[in-house]
SEMI-921297 format. One record per residue (C-alpha): x, y, z; residue in three letters. Coordinates in pm, whole numbers, plus 50000, padded with zeros to 5 digits. Layout:
XYZala...
***
This chain:
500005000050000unk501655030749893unk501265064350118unk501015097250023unk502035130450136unk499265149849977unk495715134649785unk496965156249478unk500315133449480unk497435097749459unk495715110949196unk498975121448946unk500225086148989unk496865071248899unk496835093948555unk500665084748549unk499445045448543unk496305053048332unk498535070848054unk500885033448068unk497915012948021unk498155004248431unk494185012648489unk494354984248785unk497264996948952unk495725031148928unk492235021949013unk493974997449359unk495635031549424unk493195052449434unk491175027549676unk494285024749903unk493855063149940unk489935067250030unk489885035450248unk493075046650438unk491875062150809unk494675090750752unk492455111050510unk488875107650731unk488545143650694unk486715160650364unk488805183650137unk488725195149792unk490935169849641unk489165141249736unk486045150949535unk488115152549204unk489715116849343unk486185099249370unk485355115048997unk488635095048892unk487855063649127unk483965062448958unk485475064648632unk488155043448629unk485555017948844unk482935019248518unk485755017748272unk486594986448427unk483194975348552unk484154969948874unk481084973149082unk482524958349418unk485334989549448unk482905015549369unk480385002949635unk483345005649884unk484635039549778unk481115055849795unk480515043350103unk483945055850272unk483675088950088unk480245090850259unk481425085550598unk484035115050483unk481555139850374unk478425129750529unk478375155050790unk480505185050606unk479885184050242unk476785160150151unk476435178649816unk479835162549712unk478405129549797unk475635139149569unk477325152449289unk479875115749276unk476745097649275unk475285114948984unk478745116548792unk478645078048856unk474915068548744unk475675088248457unk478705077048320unk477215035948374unk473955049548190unk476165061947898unk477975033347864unk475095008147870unk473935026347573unk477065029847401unk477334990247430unk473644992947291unk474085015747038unk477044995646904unk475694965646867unk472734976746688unk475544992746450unk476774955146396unk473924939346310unk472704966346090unk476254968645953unk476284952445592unk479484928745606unk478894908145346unk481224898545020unk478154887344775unk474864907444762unk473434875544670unk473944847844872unk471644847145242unk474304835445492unk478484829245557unk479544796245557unk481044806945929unk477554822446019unk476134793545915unk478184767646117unk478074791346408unk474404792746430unk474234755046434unk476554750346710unk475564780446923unk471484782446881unk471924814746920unk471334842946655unk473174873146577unk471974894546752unk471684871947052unk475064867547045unk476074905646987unk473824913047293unk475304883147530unk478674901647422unk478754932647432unk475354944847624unk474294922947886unk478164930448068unk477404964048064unk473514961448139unk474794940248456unk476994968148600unk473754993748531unk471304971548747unk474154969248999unk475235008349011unk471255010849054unk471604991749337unk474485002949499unk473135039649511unk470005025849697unk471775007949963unk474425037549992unk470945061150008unk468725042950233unk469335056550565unk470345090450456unk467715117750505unk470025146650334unk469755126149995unk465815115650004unk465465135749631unk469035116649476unk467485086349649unk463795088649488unk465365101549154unk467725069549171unk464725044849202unk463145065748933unk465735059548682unk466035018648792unk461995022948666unk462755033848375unk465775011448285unk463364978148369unk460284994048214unk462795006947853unk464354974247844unk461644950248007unk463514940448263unk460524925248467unk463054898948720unk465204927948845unk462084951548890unk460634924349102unk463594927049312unk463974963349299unk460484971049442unk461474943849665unk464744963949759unk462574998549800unk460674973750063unk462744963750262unk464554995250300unk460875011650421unk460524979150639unk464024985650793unk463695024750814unk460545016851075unk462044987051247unk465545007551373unk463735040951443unk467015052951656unk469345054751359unk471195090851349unk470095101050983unk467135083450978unk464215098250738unk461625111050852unk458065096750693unk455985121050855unk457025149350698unk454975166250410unk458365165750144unk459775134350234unk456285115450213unk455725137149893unk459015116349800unk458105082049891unk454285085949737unk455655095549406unk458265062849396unk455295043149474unk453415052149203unk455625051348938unk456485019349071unk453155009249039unk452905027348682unk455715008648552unk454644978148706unk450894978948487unk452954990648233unk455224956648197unk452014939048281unk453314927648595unk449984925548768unk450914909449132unk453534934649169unk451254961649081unk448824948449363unk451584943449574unk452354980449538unk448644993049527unk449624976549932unk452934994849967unk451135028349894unk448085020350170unk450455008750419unk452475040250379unk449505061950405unk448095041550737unk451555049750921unk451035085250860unk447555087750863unk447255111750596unk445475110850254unk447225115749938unk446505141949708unk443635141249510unk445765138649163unk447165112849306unk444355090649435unk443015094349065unk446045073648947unk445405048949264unk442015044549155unk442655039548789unk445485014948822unk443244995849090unk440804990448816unk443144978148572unk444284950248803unk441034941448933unk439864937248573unk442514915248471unk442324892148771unk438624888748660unk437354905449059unk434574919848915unk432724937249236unk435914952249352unk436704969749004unk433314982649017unk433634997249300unk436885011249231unk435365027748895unk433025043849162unk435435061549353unk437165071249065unk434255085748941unk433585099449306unk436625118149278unk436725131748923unk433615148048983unk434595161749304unk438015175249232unk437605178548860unk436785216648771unk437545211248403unk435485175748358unk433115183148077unk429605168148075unk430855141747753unk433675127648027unk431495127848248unk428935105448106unk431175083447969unk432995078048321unk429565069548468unk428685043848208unk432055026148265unk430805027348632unk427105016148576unk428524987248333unk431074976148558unk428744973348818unk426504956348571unk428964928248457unk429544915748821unk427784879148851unk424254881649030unk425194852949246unk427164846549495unk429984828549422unk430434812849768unk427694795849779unk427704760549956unk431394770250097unk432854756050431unk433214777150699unk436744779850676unk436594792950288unk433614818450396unk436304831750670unk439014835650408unk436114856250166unk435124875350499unk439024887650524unk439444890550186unk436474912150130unk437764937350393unk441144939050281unk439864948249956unk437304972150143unk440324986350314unk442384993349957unk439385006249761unk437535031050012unk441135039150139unk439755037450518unk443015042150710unk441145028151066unk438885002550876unk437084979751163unk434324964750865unk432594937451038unk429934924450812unk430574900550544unk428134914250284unk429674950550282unk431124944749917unk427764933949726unk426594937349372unk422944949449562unk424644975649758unk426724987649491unk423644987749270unk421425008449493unk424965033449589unk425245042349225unk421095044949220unk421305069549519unk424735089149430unk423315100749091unk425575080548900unk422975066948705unk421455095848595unk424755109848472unk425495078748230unk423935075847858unk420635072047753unk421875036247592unk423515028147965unk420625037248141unk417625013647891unk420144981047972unk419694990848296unk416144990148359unk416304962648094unk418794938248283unk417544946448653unk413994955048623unk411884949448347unk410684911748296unk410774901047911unk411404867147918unk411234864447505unk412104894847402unk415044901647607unk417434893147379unk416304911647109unk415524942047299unk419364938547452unk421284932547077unk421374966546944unk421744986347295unk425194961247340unk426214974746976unk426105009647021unk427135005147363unk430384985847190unk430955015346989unk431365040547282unk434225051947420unk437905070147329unk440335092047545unk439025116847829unk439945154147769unk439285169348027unk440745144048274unk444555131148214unk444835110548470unk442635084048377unk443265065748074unk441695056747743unk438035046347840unk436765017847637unk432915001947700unk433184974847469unk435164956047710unk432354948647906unk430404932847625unk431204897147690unk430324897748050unk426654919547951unk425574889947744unk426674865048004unk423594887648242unk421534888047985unk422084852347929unk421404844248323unk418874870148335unk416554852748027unk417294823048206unk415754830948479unk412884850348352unk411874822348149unk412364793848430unk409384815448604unk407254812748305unk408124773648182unk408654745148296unk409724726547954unk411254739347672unk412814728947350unk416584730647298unk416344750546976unk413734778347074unk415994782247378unk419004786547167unk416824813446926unk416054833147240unk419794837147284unk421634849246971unk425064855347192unk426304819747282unk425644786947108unk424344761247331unk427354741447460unk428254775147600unk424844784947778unk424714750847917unk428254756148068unk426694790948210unk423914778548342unk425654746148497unk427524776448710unk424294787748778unk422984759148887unk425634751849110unk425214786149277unk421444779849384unk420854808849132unk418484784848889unk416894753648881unk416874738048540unk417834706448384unk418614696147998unk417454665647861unk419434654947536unk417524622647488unk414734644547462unk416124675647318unk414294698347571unk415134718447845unk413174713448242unk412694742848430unk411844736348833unk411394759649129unk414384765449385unk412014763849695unk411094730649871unk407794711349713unk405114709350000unk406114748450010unk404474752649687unk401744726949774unk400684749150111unk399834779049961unk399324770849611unk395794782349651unk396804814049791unk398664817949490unk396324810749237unk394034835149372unk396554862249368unk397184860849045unk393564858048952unk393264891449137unk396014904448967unk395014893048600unk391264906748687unk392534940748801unk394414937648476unk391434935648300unk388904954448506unk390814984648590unk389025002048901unk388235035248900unk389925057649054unk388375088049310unk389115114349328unk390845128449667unk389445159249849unk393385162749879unk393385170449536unk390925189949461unk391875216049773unk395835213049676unk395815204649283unk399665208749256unk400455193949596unk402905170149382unk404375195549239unk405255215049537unk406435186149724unk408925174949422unk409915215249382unk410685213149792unk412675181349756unk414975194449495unk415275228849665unk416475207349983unk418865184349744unk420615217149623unk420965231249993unk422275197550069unk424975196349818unk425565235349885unk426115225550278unk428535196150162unk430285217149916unk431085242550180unk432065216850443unk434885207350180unk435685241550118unk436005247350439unk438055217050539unk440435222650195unk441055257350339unk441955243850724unk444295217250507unk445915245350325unk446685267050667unk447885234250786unk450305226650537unk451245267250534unk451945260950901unk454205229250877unk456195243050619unk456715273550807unk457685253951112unk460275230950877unk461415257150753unk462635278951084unk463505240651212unk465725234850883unk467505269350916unk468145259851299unk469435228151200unk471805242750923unk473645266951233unk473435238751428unk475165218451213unk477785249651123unk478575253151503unk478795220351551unk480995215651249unk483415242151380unk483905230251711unk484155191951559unk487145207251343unk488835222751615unk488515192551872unk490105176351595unk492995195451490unk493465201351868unk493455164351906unk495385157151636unk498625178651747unk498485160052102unk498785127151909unk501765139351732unk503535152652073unk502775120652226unk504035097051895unk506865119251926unk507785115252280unk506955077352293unk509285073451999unk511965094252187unk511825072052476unk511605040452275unk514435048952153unk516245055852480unk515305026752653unk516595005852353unk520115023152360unk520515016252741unk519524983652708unk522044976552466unk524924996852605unk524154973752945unk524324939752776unk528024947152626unk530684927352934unk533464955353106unk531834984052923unk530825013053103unk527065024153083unk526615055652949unk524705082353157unk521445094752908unk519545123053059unk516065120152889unk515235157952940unk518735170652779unk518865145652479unk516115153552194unk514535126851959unk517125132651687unk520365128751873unk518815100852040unk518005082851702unk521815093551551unk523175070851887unk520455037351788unk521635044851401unk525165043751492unk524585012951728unk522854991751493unk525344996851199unk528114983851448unk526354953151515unk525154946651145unk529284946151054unk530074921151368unk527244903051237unk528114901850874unk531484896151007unk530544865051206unk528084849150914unk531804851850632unk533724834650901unk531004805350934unk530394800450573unk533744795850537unk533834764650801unk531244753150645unk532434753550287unk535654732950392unk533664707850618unk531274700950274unk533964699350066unk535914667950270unk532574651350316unk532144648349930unk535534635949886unk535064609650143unk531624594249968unk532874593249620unk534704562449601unk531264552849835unk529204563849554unk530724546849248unk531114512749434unk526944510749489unk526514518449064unk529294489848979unk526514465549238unk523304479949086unk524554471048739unk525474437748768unk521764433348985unk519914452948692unk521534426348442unk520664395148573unk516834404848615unk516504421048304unk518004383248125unk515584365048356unk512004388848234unk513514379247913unk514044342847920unk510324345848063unk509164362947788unk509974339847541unk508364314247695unk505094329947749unk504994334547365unk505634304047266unk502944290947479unk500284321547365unk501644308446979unk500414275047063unk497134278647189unk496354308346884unk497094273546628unk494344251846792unk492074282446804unk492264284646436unk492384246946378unk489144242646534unk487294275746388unk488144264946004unk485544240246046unk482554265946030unk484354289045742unk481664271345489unk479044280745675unk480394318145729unk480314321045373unk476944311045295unk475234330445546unk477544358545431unk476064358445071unk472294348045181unk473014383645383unk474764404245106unk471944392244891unk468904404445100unk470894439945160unk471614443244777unk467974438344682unk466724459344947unk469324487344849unk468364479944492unk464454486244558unk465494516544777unk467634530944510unk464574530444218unk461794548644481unk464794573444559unk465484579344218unk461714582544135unk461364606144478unk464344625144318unk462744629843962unk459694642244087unk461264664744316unk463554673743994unk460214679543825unk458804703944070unk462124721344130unk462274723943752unk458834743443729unk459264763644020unk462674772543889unk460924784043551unk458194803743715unk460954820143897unk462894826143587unk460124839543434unk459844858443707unk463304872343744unk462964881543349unk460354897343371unk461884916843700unk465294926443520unk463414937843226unk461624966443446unk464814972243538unk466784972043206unk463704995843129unk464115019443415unk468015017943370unk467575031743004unk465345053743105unk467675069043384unk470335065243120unk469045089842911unk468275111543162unk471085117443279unk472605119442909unk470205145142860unk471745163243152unk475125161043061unk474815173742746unk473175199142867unk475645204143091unk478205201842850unk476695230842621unk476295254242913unk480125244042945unk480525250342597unk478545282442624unk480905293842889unk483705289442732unk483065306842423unk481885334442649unk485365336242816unk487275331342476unk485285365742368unk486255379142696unk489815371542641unk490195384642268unk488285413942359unk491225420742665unk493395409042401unk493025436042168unk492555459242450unk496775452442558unk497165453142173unk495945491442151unk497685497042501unk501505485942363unk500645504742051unk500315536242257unk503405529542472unk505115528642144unk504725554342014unk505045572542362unk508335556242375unk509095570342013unk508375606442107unk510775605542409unk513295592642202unk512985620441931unk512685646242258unk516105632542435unk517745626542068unk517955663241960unk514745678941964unk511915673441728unk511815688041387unk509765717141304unk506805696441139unk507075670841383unk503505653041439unk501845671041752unk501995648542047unk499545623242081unk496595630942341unk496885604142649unk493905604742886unk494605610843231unk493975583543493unk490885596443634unk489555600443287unk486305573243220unk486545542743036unk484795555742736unk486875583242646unk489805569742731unk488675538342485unk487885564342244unk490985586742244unk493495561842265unk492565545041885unk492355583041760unk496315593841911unk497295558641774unk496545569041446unk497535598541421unk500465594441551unk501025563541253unk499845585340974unk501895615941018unk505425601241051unk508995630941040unk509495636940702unk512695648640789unk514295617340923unk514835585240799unk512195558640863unk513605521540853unk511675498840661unk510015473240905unk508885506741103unk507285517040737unk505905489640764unk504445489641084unk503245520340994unk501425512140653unk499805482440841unk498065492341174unk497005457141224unk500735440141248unk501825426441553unk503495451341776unk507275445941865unk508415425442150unk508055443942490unk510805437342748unk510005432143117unk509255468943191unk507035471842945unk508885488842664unk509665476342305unk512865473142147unk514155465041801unk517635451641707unk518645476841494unk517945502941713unk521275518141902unk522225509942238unk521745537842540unk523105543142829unk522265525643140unk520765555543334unk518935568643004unk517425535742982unk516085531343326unk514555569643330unk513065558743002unk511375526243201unk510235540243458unk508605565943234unk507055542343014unk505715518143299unk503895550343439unk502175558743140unk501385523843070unk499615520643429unk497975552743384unk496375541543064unk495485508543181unk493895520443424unk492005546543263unk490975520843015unk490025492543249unk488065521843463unk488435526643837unk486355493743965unk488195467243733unk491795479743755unk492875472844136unk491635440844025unk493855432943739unk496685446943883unk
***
């Protein structure tokens, strides 16, 4: 383990390693410095140490070191600098999440990646062989490789963070946003095993938070924020959990989030409940519990209309139909019936757990077994107003189902309500919480009622019916499945029938005892007489004195009732006005009180911090004094303990107050370097006994030595001649007994051969008839490869020549671009070539003028000019325009050409140039200026004047000719 002066010094040899390719070295380094006990107090440098530590811990994926660093860095910091904590945490989730979807990333690059040599053929050889071996595809194999490592040391960094979290009640937000992210990884990548254990991870860490209630940094539940925190983990655990379809850990947490709420014993917000109550009924509705997602429907609805200001009256409606229709398709018997006592126990505690978890009582003490009934629930909707919120089509199967009595028309009156009812539905505006509402889901279980209910309406009327009108009556099942329905039925006491196949009819009997119906069968008949001859003889009503003194007595009374059903709801409305309001000053209160607690805490913790850094600096320098002085006396006691063992030598006086710790370790130096050399001194002079005592002992056993080989030779010899001699006669003997073997088995050889043929005989024939029906299998199968291989042909032609089509098409297409191309091109360039001959002849009439500027000078500096010398040509000044100078430089150019000195001699090539304006001027030299051979040579300083003249006026008439914008240009 290698110390260090300073943290700075740790952390340049670990990016000394990491730049040798020595990441384990580094990364064991680093560890040796946050686990040592010398650097238990927090400082700058060990933050940027644990970013290095996490990093070098994900490169490598070692989870194990990075669980211990964390949790010594939080003993470090946990009561000075918890943000730090915090912020190596989040560097540390973060860099695992981007590497799990690097690995991700790249190996959806490889098996998108095209690697193949020929376009045509399916699979490699390799791939091929590999697949066979393995079972596994490509991607399986990619993922096993280079994913699932990293995918590993996400779940386990997800993990670590919890546990290092758990008891920590200055990290409750990095904790809940930690198990918010582990969600999302199981619920992105379906991870449903290790979301099972992480909600059961979140559990256990709740469990243990209430068992050890004494811990120092223990959470506390009961606040508003940190319950805030727990109740949103909850539910998105429970969101996620419906989400992956994991429905028993989505009950399980529908549990967590009750028992949470009865150790507090407060209510969630309303928002929230809303998602309680809507993930209840998805649960309930998959584990078939009818009744209880009913009822959770109605407190959904309960709520939404409570708490809802934006619920529109469509919403509305359509969350009270799911309600009324969910209440509808729960069975109308009891499905207990006939059960032992034990089972009807079980039912009893089951029905008020389920009472507990849907009306959210927090000090439930439900007693009665029948508290969660389709009746009750039926008559709570009736008297909440739920029913007259839900559709007119709702409402009909309602009174259809549960009171009217149409024993032959039921059916027929129920088939188109259940198809528009099937048709209703879609997403709820106005309310986001609750999810996509769809009625046509409850379908199935409406025709089962209506199937029970026509059952029993017509088991009231008949006693015998045939098999076939029954199964006309019900258009929603064949018969195999009503008599499974009404087997369940029968079973649950709910109807009494029987079907006779022999017969093809169906018996319909009474579910009370006989001699019940035999006692008061009279009574009976001469109720319904009375009823059947009121039906026909209606009596006549009188009329009351009541009404005739208070005609709209009915009217007042129903007016009265409604005015006391509005005052009622007025009163209520208030009363949860009124209680929101005392909520809201309580919850103003608390967080006025945690606040003025939190800032009392925060100087608490500053003094406290203070004094716990002074106590330890103090403490800290009276270690040192001590090590210091213990060492010192160590150190003295040594010397006179060795100064007394020496024989005749005086013992030295040490005063321990007048000696310090340095002389005193100089004397034990100087004292143990004197006994090393006697030492060393001693260990030469016994080596060297020992060396001569060897070397005569090896001398003595020689002659020994070679004496014993000379006797285990000759010993060696004689046994190896005797396993010999034996040998040989062990062969002979084997020889012998291998000739009357044979000898006795050539008897039979006749035989061998016979049955040999009789054998090869069968085989060839069989092979023979094998061979023809494989050939004939392999010509048809030649056959039908042959045709499929022409309609594919035929097939393929028929494909390339769309192509060849679409290729010649595109073919001249893009001929008829490039030749378009190519005469814009050519277009261009003849554009350019004008361009050029027209700045061509532009330089031409610009050397012409220089000429004969040149000429003039030479006539001015060779004597004068003549009396009818030609006037001087006109040269336009620089600033001149383009135009005029264009148009006065052709004009001094001829002049200049047509009047030559008629008093000198012209040489023939210049009368020449001067009968022929169009002939090439002379050759210019570098400055500009023209020369011919004949002319005579100047001197040097002449000749440069005359440059520097000529290059002037030749950049003054360029540029006047070029014009101000083109000539900085050229130049």
């Amino acid at each position: 383990m290698a110390s260090f002066l300073k943290p700075e010094n740790a952390l340049k040899r670990a990016e000394e390693l990491i730049n040798v390719g020595q990441k384990q070295d580094a990364l064991q380094a680093l560890h040796d410095l946050i686990t040592s006990k010398k650097y238990r107090a927090w400082q700058k440098p060990l933050e940027r140490i644990m970013f290095k530590y996490v990093e070098l811990c994900v490169d490598m994926r070692k989870g194990r070191f990075a669980k211990d660093g964390l949790i010594q860095y939080r003993i470090v910091c946990q009561q000075v600098n918890v943000t730090s904590l915090e912020e190596v945490i989040k560097h540390f989730m973060h860099l695992s999440t981007e590497k799990a979807e690097q690995a991700r990333s790249q190996a959806q690059a490889l098996e998108e990646a095209l690697d193949v040599d020929d376009l045509e053929a399916d699979k490699r050889p390799e791939d091929l062989m590999l697949s066979y071996v393995s079972g596994e595809k490509g991607k399986d194999r990619s993922d096993r490789e280079l994913v699932t490592p990293w995918f590993k040391f996400l779940w386990e960094t997800y993990r670590t963070v919890l546990e290092i979290l758990r008891n920590n009640s200055k990290l409750e937000a990095l904790y809940a946003m930690t198990a918010h992210r582990a969600f999302q990884f199981c619920k992105t990548y379906k991870r449903t095993t290790e979301f099972r254990r992480l909600c059961e991870i979140i559990r256990n860490h709740l469990a243990n938070l209430n068992k050890y209630r004494d811990q120092r940094d223990r959470p506390d539940i009961s606040t508003p924020e940190t319950l805030q925190l727990y109740l949103d983990t909850r539910f998105e655990q429970l969101k996620v959990a419906t989400e992956l379809e994991l429905w028993q850990e989505a009950f399980r947490s529908v549990e967590d989030i009750h028992g949470l709420m009865c150790m507090v014993k407060k209510t969630p917000k309303p928002s929230l409940m809303v998602v309680y109550y809507v993930k209840l009924t998805e649960i309930f509705w998959i584990s078939k519990s009818n009744l209880y997602h009913a009822y959770a429907w109605l407190k959904l609805f309960s709520l939404q209309k409570s708490f809802n200001k934006n619920l529109s009256q469509k919403d509305l409606q359509l969350i009270a139909s799911s309600v009324l229709l969910a209440a509808l398709a729960v069975s109308p018997y009891d499905s207990k019936h006939g059960a032992s006592h034990l089972e009807l126990e079980h039912e009893k505690e089951r029905n008020l757990r389920m009472a507990n978890l849907i009306g959210f009582n927090l000090d439930s003490k439900l007693e009665s077994r029948d508290v969660l009934s389709r009746a009750n629930l039926l008559s709570e909707l009736v008297s909440k107003g739920v029913l007259s919120c839900a559709t007119q089509e709702v409402k009909d199967l309602y009174h259809l189902l549960e009171h009217e009595f149409f024993p032959l028309d039921l059916a027929t009156k129920l088939q188109p309500l259940l198809n528009k009812i099937s048709k209703l539905g879609g997403k709820l505006s106005s309310a986001s919480s609750v999810p996509e509402v769809q009625l046509s889901q409850y379908v199935p279980a409406l025709e089962k009622l209506a199937t029970l209910r026509l059952l029993q309406q017509v088991s009231k009327v008949y006693q015998t019916m045939k098999i076939e009108s029954l199964s006309q009556m019900i258009p929603f099942f064949d018969f195999s499945a009503v008599e499974k329905i009404s087997v369940d039925a029968v079973k649950q006491n709910f109807i009494a029938m029987k079907v006779d196949h022999s017969r093809n009819i169906v018996l319909f009997g009474t579910l009370g005892i006989e001699s019940d119906g035999l006692r008061d069968h009279l009574a009976v008949l001469a109720e319904s007489l009375n009823k059947a001859r009121a039906m026909i003889y209606p009596p006549v009503r009188k009329v009351s004195k009541t009404g005739e003194i208070l005609p709209d007595l009915a009217d007042i009374v129903d007016k009265e009732h409604k005015r006391l059903l509005a005052r009622k709801s007025i009163i209520e409305k208030r009363k949860e006005e009124q209680e929101r309001q005392l909520l809201e000053m309580e919850r103003e209160e608390e967080s006025r009180r945690l606040k003025l607690l939190k800032i009392t805490e925060e100087a608490e913790q500053k003094r406290l911090a203070a004094e716990y850094e002074q106590r330890k600096n103090q403490r800290l320098r009276r270690e040192m004094e001590e090590r210091e002085l213990e060492e010192a006396q160590a150190l003295l006691q040594e010397a006179e303990k060795r100064v007394g063992k020496k024989k005749g030598s005086r013992k030295p006086v040490l005063d321990s107050e007048k000696m310090t710790k340095q002389t005193l370790m100089q004397l034990a130096l100087t004292e143990q370097l004197r006994e090393r050399q006697e030492m060393e001194k001693k260990l030469q002079k016994l080596a060297k006994t020992m060396d001569y005592l060897e070397r005569a002992k090896r001398e003595e056993a020689a002659t020994l030595i070679e004496a014993a080989f000379q006797q285990r030779l000759l010993e060696e010899r004689l046994i190896h001649e005797r396993d010999q001699q034996l040998e040989v006669e062990l062969s002979k003997q084997r020889h012998e007994g291998d000739l009357k073997e044979k000898n006795r088995l050539a008897r039979m050889l006749e035989s061998k051969k016979i049955f040999q043929e009789r054998v090869i005989n069968l085989r060839q024939e069989e092979f023979s008839r094998r061979r023809v029906e494989r050939e004939e299998q392999i010509r048809q199968i030649i056959h039908a490869r042959k045709a499929e291989r022409d309609a594919k042909r035929k097939k393929i032609f028929y494909v390339r020549r769309e192509e060849e089509r679409i290729r010649i098409l595109r073919e001249e297409e893009e001929a008829r671009k490039r030749e378009e191309a190519e005469r814009r091109k050519r277009e261009e360039a003849e554009r350019k070539a004008k361009l050029d001959e027209i700045a061509e002849k532009q330089r031409q009439r610009e050397r012409e003028l220089e000429e004969k500027e040149r000429r003039r000078k030479e006539m001015l500096f060779g004597g004068g000019a003549p009396a009818d010398a030609p006037s001087r040509p006109h040269v336009a000044p620089v600033s001149q325009p383009l135009e005029s100078g264009a148009a006065a430089a052709p004009a001094a150019a001829a002049a200049a050409a047509a009047a030559p000195a008629p008093a000198k001699y012209v040489p023939r090539f210049r009368r020449t140039e001067s009968s022929s304006p169009n002939a090439p001027a002379p050759e210019s030299d570098r400055w500009g200026s023209s020369r011919s051979d004949n002319r005579p040579s100047q001197p040097d300083s002449w000749r440069s004047d005359e440059r520097r003249s000529a290059f002037g006026s030749s950049r003054s008439s360029w540029s006047s000719s070029r014009g101000p914008n083109r000539g900085s240009s050229d130049r």
